[in-house]
Wavefront OBJ file of the C-alpha trace (Angstrom):
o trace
v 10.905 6.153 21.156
v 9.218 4.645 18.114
v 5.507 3.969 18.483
v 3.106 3.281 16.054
v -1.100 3.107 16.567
v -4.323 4.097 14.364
v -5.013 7.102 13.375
v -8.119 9.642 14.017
v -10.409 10.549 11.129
v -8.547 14.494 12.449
v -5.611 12.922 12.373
v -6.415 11.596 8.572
v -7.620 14.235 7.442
v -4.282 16.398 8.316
v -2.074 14.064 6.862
v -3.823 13.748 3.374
v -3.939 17.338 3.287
v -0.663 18.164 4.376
v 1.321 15.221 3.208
v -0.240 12.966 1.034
v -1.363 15.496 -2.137
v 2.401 16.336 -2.218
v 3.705 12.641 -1.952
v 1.581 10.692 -4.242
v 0.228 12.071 -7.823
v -3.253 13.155 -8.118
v -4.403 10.202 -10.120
v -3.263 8.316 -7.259
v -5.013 9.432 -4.648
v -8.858 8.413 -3.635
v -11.133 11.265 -2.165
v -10.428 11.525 1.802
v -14.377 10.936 1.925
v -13.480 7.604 0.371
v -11.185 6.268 2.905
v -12.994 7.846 5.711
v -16.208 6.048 4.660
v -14.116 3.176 4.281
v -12.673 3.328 7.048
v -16.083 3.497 9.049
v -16.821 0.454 7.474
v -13.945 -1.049 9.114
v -12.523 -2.317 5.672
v -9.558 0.536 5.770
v -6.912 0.766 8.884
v -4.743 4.359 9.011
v -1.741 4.166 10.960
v 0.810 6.570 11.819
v 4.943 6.257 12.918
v 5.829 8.727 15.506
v 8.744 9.838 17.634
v 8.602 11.625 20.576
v 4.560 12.252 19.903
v 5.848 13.943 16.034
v 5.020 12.100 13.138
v 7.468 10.269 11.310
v 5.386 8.720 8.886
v 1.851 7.027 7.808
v 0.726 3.861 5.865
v -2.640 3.017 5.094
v -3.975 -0.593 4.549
v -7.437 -2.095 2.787
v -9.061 -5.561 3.487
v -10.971 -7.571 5.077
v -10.013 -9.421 8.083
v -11.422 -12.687 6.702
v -10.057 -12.401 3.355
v -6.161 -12.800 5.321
v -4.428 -10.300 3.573
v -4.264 -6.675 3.164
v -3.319 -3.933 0.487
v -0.788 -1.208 1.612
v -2.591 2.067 -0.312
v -0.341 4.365 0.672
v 3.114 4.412 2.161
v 5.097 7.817 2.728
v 7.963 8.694 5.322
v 7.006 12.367 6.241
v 9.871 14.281 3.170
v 12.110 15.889 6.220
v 12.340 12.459 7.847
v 13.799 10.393 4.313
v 16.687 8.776 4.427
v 16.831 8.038 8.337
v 15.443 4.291 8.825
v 12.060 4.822 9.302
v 10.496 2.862 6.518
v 11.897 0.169 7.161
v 11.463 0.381 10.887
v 7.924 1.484 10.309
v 7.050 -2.069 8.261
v 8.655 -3.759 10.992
v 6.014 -2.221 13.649
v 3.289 -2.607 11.345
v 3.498 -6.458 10.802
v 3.190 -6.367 14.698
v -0.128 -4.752 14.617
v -1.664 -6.359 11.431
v -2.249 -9.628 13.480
v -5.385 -10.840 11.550
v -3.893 -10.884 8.211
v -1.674 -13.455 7.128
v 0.132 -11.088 4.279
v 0.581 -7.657 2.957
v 0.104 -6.907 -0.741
v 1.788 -4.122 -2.232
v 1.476 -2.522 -5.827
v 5.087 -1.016 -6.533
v 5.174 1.242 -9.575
v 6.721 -0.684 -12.824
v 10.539 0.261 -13.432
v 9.810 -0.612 -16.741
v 7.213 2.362 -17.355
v 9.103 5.243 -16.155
v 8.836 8.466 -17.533
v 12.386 9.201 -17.236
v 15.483 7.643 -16.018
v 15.740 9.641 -12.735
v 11.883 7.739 -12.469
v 12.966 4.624 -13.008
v 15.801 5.069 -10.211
v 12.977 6.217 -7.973
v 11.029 3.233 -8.982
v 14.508 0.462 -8.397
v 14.796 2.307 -5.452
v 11.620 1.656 -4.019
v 11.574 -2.241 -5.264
v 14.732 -2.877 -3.540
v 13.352 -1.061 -0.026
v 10.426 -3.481 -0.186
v 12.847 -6.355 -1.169
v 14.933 -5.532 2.153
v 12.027 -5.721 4.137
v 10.897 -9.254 3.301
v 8.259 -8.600 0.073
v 9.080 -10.652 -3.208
v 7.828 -9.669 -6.130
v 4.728 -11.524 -7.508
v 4.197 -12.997 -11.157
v 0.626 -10.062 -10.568
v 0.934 -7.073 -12.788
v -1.605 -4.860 -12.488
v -2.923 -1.564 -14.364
v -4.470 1.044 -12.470
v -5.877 4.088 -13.731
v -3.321 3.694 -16.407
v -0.788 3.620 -13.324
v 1.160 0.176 -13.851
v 2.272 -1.516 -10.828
v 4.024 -4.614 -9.979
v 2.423 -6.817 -7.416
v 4.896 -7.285 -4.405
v 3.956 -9.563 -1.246
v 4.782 -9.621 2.382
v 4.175 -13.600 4.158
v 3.036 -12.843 7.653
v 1.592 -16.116 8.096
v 3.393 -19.821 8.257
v 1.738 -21.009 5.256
v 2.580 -20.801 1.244
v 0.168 -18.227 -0.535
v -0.348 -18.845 -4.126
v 0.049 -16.439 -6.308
v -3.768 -17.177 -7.672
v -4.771 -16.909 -3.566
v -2.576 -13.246 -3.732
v -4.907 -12.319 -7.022
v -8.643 -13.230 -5.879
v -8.006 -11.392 -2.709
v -6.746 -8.221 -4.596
v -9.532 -8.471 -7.128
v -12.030 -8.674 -3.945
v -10.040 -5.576 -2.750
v -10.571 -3.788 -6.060
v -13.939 -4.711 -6.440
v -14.743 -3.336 -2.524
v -13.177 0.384 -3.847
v -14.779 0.666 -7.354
v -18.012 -0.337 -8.597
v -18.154 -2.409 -11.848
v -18.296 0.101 -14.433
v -15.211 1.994 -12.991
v -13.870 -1.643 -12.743
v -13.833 -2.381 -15.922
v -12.710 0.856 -17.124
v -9.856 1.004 -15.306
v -8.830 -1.985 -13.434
v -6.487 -4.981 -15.148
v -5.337 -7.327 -13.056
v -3.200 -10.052 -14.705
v -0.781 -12.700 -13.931
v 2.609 -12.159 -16.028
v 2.685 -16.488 -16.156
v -0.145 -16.124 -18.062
v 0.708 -14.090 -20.622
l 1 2 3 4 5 6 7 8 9 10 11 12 13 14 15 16 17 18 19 20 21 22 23 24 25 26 27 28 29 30 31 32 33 34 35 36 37 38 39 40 41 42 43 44 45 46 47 48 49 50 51 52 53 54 55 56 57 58 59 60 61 62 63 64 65 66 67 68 69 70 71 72 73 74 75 76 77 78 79 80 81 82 83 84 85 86 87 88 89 90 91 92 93 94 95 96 97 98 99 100 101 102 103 104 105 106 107 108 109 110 111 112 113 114 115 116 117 118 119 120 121 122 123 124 125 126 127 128 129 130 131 132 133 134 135 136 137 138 139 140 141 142 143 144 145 146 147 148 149 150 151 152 153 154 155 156 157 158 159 160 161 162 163 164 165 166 167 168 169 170 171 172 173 174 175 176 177 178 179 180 181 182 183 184 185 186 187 188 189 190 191 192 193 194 195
């Protein structure tokens, strides 16, 4: 059976060292002392998908409860488990547990900007799985690191979210993971529409 529930700071710790440096590219990932501090503050939530007690999979989330929505970081069916229905059965549990936020923002990396063309598959490929699962694709375009991402959003709540609501609650998010000088270095956060 399916379960999901929050992870251990043990149980973190495994995972980013066992599954995380080989899914997501250095430049991508924060320091585990990062989200572990982060997550003491209570501003970072670390779940994982298991089956039968094994893990399946793990997503980890930023935000405040009071801002009402929440960044997905990080996102990764285990590599053995691909390809079997788990991500998208793993979103569906999650919007069951995130009950205090009213959406889920997601950065999805730019087709556009692929290295290659086997990238930019990857990259469709990923755009249409969040598609499936109920997340349209924002007019936010973000750069990141010089990582560029399209802003994606999941509607949890029964009211319509602006794109400008989406935006200062991301820039909020930023600003809680990087102080102003690494903010302005390496943080753009822009709205296609006004471009």
């Amino acid at each position: 059976m399916l379960t999901t529930r929050l992870l251990h700071d043990d149980e973190i710790a495994e995972i980013y060292r066992t599954y995380m440096v080989k899914d997501f590219e250095v430049g991508e990932l924060k320091p585990l002392t990062l989200i572990l501090e982060l997550k003491k503050e209570k501003l970072y939530f670390c779940y994982g998908l298991f089956d039968e007690g094994e893990l399946r999979g793990y997503a980890f989330f930023i935000g405040r409860k009071e801002e009402g929505f929440v960044l997905l970081d990080y996102y990764a069916v285990c590599a053995s488990q691909r390809s079997m229905g788990y991500g998208s059965k793993f979103l569906e549990l999650l919007t069951g547990e995130l009950i205090d936020f009213n959406g889920i923002i997601a950065e999805v990396e730019d087709p556009e900007k692929a290295r290659d063309e086997n990238d930019k598959k990857r990259r469709l490929r990923r755009v249409a799985f969040y598609e499936r699962n109920g997340f349209i694709t924002t007019s936010l375009y973000c750069s990141l690191f010089r990582h560029c991402y399209n802003i994606m959003f999941l509607n949890r709540g029964n009211g319509d979210y602006s794109d400008a609501q989406i935006h200062r609650s991301l820039d909020r998010i930023y600003h809680t993971l990087f102080n102003d000088k690494i903010y302005s270095e390496n943080v753009s956060l822009i709205s296609l529409e006004d471009v």
